[in-house]
N, CA and C of each residue as an Amber inpcrd file, in Angstrom:
protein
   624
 115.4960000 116.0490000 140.0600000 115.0790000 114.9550000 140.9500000
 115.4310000 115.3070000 142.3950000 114.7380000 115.1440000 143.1660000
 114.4040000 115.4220000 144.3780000 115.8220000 114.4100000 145.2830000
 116.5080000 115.1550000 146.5050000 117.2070000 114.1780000 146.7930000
 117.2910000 113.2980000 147.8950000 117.3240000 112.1220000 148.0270000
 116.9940000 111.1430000 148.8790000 117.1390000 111.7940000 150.1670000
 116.3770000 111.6640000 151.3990000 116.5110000 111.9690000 152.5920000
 117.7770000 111.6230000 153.2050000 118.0140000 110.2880000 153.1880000
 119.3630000 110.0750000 153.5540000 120.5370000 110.3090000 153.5730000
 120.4750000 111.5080000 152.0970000 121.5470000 111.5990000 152.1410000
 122.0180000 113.2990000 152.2260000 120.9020000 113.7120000 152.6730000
 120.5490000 115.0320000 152.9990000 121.2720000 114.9880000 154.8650000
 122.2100000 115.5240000 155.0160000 122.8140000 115.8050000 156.1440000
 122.2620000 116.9370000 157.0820000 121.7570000 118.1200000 156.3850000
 121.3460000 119.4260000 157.2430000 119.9170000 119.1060000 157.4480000
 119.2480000 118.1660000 156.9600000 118.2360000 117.8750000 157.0250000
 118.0370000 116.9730000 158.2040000 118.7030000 115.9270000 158.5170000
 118.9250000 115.0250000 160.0000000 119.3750000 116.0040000 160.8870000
 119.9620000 116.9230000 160.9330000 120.2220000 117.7210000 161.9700000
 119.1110000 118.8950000 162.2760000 118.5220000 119.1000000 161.3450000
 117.4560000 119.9810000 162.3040000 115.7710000 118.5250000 162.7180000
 116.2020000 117.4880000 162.3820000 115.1150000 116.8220000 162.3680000
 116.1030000 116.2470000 164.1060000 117.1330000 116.1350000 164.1960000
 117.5840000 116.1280000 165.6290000 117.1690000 117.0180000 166.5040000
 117.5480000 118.0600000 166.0980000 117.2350000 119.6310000 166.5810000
 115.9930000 119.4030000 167.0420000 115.0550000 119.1680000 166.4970000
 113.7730000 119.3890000 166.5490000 113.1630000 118.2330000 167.9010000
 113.9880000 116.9570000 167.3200000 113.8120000 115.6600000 168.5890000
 114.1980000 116.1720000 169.9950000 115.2580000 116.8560000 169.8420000
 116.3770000 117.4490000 171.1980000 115.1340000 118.3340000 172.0440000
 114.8020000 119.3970000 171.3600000 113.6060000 120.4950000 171.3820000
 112.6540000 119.5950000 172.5300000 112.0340000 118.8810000 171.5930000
 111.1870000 118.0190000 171.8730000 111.0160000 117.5580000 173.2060000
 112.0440000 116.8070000 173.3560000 111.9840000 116.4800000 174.3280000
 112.1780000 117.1870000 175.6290000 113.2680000 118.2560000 175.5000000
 113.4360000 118.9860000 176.5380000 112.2430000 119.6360000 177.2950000
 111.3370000 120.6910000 176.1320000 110.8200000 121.7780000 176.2360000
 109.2540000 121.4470000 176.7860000 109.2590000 119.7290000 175.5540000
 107.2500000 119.2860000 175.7940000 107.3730000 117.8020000 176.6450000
 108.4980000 117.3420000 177.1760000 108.6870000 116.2940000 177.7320000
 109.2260000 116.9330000 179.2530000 109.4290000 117.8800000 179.5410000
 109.1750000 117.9950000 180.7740000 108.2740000 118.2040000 181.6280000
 108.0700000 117.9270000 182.9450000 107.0780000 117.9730000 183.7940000
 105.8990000 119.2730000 183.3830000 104.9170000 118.8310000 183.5550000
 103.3710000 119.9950000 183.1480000 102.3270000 118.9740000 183.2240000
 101.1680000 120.1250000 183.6140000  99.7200000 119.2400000 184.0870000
  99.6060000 118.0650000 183.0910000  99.9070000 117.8970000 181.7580000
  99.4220000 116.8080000 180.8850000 100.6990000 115.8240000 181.5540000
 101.9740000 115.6650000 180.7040000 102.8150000 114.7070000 181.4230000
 102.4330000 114.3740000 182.7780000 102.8020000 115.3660000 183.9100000
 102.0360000 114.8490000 185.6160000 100.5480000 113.8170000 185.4800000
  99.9850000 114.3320000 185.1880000  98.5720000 114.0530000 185.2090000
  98.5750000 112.2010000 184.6030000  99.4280000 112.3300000 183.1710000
  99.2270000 110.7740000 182.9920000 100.0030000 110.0920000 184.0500000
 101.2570000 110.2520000 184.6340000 101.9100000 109.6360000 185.5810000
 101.4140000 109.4060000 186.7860000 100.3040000 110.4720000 187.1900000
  99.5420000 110.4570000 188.9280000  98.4510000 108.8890000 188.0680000
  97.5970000 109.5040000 186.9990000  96.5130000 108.3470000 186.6250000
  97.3960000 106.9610000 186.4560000  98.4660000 107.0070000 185.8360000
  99.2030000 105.5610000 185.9170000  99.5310000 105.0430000 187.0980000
  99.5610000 105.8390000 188.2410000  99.8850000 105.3640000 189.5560000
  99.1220000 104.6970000 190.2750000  97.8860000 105.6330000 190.2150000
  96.4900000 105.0100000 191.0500000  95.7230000 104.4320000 190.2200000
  95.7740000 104.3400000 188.9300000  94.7960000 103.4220000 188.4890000
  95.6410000 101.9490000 187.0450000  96.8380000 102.3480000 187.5040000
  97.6840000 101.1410000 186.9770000  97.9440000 101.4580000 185.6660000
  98.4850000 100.8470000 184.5150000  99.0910000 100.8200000 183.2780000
  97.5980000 100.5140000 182.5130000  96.9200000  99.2030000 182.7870000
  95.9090000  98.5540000 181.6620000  94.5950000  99.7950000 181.7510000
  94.4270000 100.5210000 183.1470000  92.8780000 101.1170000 183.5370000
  93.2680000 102.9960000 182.9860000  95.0530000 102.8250000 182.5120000
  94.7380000 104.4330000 181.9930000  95.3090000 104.3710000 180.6620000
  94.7620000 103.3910000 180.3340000  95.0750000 103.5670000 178.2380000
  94.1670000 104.4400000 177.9960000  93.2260000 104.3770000 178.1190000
  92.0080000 105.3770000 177.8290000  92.6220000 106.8110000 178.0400000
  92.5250000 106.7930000 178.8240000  93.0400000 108.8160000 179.2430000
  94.2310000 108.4680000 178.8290000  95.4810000 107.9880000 178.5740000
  96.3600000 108.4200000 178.1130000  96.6830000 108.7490000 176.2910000
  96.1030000 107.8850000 175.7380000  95.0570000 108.2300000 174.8520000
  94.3980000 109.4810000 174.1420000  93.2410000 109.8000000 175.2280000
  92.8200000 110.9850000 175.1550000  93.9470000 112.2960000 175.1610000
  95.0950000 112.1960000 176.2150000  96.0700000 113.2540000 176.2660000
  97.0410000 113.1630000 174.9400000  97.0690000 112.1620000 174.3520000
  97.7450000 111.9190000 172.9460000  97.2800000 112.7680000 172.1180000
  96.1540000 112.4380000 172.0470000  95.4760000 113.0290000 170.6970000
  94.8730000 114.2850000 170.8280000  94.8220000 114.8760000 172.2860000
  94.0110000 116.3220000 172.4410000  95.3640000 116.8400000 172.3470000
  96.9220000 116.4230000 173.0900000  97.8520000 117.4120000 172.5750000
  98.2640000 117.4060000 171.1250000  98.2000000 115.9750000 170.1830000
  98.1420000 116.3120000 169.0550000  97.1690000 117.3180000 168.1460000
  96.2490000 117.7260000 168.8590000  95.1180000 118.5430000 168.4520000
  96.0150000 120.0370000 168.6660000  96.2750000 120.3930000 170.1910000
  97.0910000 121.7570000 170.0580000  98.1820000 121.7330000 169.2900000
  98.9710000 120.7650000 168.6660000  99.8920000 120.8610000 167.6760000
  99.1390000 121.1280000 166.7560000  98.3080000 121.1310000 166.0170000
  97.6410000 121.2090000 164.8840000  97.2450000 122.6380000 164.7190000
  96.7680000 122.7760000 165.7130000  96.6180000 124.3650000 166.6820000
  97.0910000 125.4620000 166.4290000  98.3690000 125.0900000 167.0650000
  99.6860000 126.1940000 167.1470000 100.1930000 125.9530000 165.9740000
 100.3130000 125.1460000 165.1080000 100.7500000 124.9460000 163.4370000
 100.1190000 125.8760000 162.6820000  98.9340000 126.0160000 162.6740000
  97.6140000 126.8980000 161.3850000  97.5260000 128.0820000 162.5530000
  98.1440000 128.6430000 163.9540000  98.0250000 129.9780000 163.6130000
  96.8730000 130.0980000 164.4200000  96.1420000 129.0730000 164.7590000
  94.6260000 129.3540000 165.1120000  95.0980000 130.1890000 166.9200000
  95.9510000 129.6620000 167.5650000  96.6260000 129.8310000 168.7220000
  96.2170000 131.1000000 169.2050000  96.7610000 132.0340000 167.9830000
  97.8500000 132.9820000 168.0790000  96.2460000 134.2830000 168.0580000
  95.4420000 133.7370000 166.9520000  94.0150000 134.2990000 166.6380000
  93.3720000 134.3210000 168.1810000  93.2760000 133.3790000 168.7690000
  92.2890000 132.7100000 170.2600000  92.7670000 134.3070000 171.3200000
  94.6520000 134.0200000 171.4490000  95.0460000 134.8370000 172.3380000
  94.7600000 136.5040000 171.8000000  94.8150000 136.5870000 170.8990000
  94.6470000 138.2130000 170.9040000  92.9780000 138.7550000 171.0580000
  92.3230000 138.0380000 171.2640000  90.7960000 138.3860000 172.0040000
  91.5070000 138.4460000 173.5860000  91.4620000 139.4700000 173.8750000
  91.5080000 140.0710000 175.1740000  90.4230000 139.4270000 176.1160000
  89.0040000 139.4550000 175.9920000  88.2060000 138.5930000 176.6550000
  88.2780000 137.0800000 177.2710000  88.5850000 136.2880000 175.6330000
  88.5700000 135.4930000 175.5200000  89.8170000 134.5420000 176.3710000
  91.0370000 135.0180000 176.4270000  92.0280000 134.3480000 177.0020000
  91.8690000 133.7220000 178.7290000  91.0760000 134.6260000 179.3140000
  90.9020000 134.5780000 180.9330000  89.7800000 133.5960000 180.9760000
  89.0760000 133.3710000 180.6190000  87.7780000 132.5310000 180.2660000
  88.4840000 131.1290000 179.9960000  89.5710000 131.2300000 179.2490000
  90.4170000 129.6960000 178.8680000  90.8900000 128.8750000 180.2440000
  91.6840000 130.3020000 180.4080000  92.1950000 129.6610000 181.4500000
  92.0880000 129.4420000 182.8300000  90.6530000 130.1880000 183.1020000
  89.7180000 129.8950000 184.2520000  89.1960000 128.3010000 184.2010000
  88.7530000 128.1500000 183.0720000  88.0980000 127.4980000 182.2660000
  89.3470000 125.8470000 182.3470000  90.6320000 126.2970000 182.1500000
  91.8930000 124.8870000 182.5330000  91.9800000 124.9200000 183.4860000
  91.8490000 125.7910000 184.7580000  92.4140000 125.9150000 185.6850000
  91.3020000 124.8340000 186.7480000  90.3520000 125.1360000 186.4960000
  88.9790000 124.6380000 187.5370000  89.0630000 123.1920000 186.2940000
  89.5590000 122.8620000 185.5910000  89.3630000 120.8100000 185.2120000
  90.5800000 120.4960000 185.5920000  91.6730000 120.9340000 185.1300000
  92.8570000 120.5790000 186.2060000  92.6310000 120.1760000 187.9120000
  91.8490000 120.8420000 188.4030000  91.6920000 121.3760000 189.8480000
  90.5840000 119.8880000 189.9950000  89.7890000 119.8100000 189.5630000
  88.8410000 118.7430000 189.1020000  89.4860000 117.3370000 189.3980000
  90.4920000 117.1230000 188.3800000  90.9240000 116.2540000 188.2350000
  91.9160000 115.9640000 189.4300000  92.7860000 117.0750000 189.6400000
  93.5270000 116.7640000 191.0940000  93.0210000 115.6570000 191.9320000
  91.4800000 116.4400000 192.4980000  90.5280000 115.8710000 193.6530000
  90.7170000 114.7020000 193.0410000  90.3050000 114.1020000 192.0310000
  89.7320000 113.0710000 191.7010000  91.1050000 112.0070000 192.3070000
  92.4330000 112.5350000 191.5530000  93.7840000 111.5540000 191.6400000
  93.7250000 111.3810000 193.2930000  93.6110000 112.4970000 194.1550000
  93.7890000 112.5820000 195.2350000  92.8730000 111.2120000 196.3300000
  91.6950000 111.5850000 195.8830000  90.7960000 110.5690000 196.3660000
  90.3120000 109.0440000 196.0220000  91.1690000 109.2750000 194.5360000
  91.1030000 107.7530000 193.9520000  91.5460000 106.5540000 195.7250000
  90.5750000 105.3710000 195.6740000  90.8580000 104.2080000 196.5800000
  91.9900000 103.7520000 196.2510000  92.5130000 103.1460000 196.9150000
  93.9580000 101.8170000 196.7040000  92.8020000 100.6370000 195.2510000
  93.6470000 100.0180000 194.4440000  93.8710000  99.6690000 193.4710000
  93.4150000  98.1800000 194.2200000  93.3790000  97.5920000 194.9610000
  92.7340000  96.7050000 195.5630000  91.2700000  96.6040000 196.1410000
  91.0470000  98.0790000 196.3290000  89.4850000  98.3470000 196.4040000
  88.8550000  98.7570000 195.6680000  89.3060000  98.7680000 193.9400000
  88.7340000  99.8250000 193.3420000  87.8900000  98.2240000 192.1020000
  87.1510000  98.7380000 191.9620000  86.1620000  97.6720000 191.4930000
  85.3950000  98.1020000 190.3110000  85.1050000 100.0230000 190.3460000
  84.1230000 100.4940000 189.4230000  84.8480000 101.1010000 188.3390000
  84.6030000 100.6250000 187.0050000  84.9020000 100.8150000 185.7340000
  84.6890000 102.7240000 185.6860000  83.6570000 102.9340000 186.1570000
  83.5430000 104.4460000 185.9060000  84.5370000 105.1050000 186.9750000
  85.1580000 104.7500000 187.8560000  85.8970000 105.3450000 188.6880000
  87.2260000 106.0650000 187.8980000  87.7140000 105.4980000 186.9890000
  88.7040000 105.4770000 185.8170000  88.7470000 106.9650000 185.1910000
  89.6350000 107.4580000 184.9790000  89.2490000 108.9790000 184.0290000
  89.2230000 108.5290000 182.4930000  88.3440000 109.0900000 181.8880000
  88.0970000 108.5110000 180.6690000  88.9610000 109.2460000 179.4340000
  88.2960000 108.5140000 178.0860000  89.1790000 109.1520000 177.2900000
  88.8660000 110.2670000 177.1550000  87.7700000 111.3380000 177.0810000
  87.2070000 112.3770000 177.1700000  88.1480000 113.4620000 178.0530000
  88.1230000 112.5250000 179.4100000  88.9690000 113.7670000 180.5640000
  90.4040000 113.8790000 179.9390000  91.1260000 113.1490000 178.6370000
  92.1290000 113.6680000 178.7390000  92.8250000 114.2290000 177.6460000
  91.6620000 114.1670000 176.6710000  91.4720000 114.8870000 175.8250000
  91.0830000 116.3860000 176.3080000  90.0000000 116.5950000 176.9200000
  89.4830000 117.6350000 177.9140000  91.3330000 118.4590000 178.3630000
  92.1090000 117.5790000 179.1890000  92.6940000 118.3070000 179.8130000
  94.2350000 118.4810000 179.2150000  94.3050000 117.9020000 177.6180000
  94.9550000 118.3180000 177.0790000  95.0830000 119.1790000 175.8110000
  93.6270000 119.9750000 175.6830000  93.5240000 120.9150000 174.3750000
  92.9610000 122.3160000 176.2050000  93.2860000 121.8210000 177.3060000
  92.9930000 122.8430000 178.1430000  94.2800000 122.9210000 179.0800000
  95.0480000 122.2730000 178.4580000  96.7270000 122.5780000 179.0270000
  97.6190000 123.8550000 179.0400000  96.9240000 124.6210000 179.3840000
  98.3680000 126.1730000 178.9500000  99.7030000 125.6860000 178.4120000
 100.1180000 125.0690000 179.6660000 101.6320000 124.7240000 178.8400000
 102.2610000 123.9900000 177.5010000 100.9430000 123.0940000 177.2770000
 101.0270000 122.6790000 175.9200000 101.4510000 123.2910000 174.7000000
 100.3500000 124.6120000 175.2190000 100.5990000 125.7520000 174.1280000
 101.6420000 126.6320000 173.6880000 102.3570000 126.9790000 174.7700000
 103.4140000 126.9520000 174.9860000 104.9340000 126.9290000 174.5260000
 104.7600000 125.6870000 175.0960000 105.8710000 124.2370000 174.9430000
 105.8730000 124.3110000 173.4640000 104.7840000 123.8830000 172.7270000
 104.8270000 123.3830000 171.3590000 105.1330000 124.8140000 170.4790000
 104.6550000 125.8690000 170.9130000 104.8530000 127.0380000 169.9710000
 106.9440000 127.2890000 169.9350000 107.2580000 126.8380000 171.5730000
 108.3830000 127.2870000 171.6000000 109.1360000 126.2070000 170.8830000
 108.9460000 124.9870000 170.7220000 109.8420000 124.2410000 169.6120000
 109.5670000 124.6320000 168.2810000 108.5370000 125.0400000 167.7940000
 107.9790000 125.6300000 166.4830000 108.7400000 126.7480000 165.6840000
 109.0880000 127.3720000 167.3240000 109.8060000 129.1340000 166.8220000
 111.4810000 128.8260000 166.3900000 111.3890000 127.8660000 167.9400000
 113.1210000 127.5180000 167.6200000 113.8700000 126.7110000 166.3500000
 113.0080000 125.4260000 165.9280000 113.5000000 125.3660000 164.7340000
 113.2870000 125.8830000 163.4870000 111.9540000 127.0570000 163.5700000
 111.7610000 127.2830000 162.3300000 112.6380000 128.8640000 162.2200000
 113.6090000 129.0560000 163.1710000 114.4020000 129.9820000 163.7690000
 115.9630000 130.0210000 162.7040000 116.0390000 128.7990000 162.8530000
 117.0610000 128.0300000 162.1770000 116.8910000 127.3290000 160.9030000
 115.9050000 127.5270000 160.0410000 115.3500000 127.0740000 158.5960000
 116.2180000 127.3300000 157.9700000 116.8590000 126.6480000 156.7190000
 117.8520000 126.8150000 155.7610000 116.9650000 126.7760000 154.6940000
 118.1660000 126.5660000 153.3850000 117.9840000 126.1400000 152.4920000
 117.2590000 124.4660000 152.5090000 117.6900000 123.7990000 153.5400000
 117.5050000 122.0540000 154.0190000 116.2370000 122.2960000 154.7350000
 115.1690000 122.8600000 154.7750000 113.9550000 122.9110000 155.7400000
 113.2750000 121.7150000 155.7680000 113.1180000 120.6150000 156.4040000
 112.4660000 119.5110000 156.5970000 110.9150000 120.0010000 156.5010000
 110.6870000 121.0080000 156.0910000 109.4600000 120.8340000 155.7150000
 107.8110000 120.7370000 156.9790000 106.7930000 120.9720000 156.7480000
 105.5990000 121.3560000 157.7510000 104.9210000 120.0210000 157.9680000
 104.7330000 119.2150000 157.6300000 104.3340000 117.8150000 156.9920000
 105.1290000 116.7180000 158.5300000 106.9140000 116.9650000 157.6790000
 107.8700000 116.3510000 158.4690000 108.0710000 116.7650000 159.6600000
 107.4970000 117.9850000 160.0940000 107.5750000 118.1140000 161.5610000
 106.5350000 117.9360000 162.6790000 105.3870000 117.9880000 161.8030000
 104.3580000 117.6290000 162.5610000 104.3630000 116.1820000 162.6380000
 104.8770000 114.8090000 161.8640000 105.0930000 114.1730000 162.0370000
 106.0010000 113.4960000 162.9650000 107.1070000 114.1480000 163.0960000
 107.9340000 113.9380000 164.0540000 107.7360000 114.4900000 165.7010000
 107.1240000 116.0210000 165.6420000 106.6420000 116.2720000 166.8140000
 105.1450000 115.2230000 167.3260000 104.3440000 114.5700000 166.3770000
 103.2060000 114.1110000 166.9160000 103.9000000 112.9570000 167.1160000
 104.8440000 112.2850000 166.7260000 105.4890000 110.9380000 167.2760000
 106.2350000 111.0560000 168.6800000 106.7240000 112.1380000 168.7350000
 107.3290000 112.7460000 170.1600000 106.4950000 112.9510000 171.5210000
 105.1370000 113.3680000 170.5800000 104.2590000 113.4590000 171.9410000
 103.8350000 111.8800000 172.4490000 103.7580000 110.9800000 170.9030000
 103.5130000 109.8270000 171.8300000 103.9730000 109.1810000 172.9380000
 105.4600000 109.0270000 172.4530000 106.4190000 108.6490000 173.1850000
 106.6560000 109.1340000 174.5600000 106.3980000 110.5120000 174.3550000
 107.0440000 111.2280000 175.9120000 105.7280000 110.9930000 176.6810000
 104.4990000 110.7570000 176.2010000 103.5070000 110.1790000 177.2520000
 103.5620000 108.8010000 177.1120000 104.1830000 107.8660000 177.0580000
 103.8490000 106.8240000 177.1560000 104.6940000 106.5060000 177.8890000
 106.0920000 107.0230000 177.9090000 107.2700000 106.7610000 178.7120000
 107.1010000 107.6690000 180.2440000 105.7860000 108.8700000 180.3810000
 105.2500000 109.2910000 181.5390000 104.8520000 108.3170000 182.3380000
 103.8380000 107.6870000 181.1040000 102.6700000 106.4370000 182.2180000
 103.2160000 105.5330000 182.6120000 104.2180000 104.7050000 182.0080000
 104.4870000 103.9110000 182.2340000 105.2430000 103.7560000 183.5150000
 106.2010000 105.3870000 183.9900000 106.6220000 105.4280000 184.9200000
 105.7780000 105.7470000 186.4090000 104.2740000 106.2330000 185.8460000
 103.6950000 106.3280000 186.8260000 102.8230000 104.5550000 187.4970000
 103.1700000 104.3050000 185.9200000 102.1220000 102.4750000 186.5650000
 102.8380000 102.3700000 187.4550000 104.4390000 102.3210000 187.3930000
 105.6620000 101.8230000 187.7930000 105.3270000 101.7930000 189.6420000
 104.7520000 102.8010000 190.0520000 103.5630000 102.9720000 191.4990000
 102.7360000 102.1190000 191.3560000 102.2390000 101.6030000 190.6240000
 100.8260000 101.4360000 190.8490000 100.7930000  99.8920000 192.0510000
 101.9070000  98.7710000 191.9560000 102.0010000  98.0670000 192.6850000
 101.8800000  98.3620000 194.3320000 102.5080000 100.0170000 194.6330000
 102.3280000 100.2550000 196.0790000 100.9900000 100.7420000 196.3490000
 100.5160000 100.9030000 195.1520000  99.0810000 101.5050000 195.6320000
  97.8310000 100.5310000 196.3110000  97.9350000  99.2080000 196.6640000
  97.5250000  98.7220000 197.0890000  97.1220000  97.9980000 198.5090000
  98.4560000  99.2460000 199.0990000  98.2750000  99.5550000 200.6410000
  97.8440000 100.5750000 200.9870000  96.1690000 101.0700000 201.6870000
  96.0330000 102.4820000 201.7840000  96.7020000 103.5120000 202.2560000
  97.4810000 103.2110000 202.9790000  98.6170000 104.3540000 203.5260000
  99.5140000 104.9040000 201.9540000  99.6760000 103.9230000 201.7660000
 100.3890000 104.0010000 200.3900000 100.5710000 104.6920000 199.3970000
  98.8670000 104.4670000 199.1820000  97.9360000 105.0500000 198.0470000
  97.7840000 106.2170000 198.3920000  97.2730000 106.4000000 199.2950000
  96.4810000 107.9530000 200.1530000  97.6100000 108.9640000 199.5240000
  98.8640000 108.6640000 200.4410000 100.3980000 109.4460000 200.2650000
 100.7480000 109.6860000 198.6940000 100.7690000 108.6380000 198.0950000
 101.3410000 108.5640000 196.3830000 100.2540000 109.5310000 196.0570000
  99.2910000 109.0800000 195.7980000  97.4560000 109.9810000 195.2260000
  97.9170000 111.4230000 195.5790000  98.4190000 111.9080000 197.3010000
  98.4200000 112.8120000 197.5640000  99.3480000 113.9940000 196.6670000
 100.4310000 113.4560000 197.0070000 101.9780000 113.7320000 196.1290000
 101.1900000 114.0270000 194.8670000 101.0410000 113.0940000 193.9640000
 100.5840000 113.2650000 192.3630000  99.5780000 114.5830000 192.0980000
  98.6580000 114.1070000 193.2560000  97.8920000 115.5470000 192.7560000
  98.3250000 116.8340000 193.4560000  99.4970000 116.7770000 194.3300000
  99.5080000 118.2500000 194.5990000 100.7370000 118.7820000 193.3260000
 101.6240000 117.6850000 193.0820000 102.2110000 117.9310000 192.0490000
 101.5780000 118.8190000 190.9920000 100.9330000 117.7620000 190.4180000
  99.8300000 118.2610000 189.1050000  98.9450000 119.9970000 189.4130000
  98.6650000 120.1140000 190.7570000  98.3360000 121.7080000 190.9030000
  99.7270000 122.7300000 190.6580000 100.7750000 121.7610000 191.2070000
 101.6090000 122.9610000 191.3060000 101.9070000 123.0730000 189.8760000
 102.4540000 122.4640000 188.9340000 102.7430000 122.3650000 187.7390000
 102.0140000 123.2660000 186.8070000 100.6000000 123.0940000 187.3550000
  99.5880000 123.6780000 186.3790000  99.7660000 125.2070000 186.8530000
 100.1360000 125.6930000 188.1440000 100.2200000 127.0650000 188.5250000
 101.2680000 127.4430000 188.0660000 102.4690000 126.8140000 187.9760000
 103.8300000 127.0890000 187.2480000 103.4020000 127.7730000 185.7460000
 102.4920000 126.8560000 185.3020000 102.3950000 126.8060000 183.5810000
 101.4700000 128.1510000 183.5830000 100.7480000 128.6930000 184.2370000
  99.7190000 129.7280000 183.9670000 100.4240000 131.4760000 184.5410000
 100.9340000 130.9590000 185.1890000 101.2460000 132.3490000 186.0900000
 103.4590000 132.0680000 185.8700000 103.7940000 131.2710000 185.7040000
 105.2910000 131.2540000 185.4140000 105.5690000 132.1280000 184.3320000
């Protein structure tokens, strides 16, 4: 008989391990995290569920990714890798403009002005650092596998609950702006900041 989780001790500790990981490695600053915090700024908490959303589930997609190996297949085409990341580099760059030029939150009126769920899905299965990030918590606890291995199942579960969290606790800090954005000086400056952030981040993640 199989033995209760609870009372499996080496088993909570690499499922810590793995939370600790987590957070450090895929919860720090990079174009996806930045990116929901600039969109929570200028376009408020209720107008970026959508794209935050989309960045949920497209980085749960590169977890799925970097899990089956497919990752690892993509990068060893020599061709193929520069094309990717030409390819992240110019929707990142995209999207910048867009944060940059977004109006103050008092003038903004058009539903399509909004980045959708598409763009953030888009700009999170086109995240370099995603790839990354998630391979390097992957290596590290499966570095440390015992006899107690929590198993492929239990970690993708726990890492796809991690990604929720660490973007939701992004946006929320970027809505946390969104009240000043309703003075254009304000906005202009915050918008500005966010998206030069989000370039630099993304140049960190490609060329770092």
């Amino acid at each position: 008989m199989t033995e209760p989780l609870l009372s499996q001790p080496d088993l909570w500790r690499q499922m810590l391990a793995l939370v600790l990981a987590a957070t450090v490695v895929m919860g720090s600053p990079g174009p996806a995290t930045i990116s929901v915090t600039a969109v929570g700024a200028a376009f408020g908490l209720r107008g970026s569920l959508r794209y935050a959303w989309g960045i949920v589930l497209g980085t749960i997609a590169v977890l799925l990714v970097v899990a089956t190996g497919i990752t690892a297949a993509l990068t060893s085409m020599p061709k193929l890798a520069p094309l990717l990341a030409a390819a992240s580099a110019a929707y990142i760059l995209y999207l910048a403009f867009k944060i940059a030029t977004a109006p103050p939150l008092a003038a903004r009126a058009a539903e399509a002005s909004r980045p959708t769920w598409l763009a953030g899905f888009l700009l999170a299965v086109a995240n370099p650092k995603a790839y990354v990030a998630i391979a390097a918590v992957f290596a590290g606890v499966s570095s440390n596998q015992g006899a107690g291995d929590i198993g492929i199942w239990l970690k993708l579960t726990v890492l796809a609950l991690m990604i929720v969290a660490i973007h939701a606790l992004w946006l929320v800090a970027g809505a946390a702006f969104a009240r000043f954005l309703r003075l254009p000086a304000a906005s202009r400056i915050i918008n500005l900041v966010f998206a030069a952030t989000l370039v630099l981040t993304t140049a960190v993640a490609v060329f770092g």
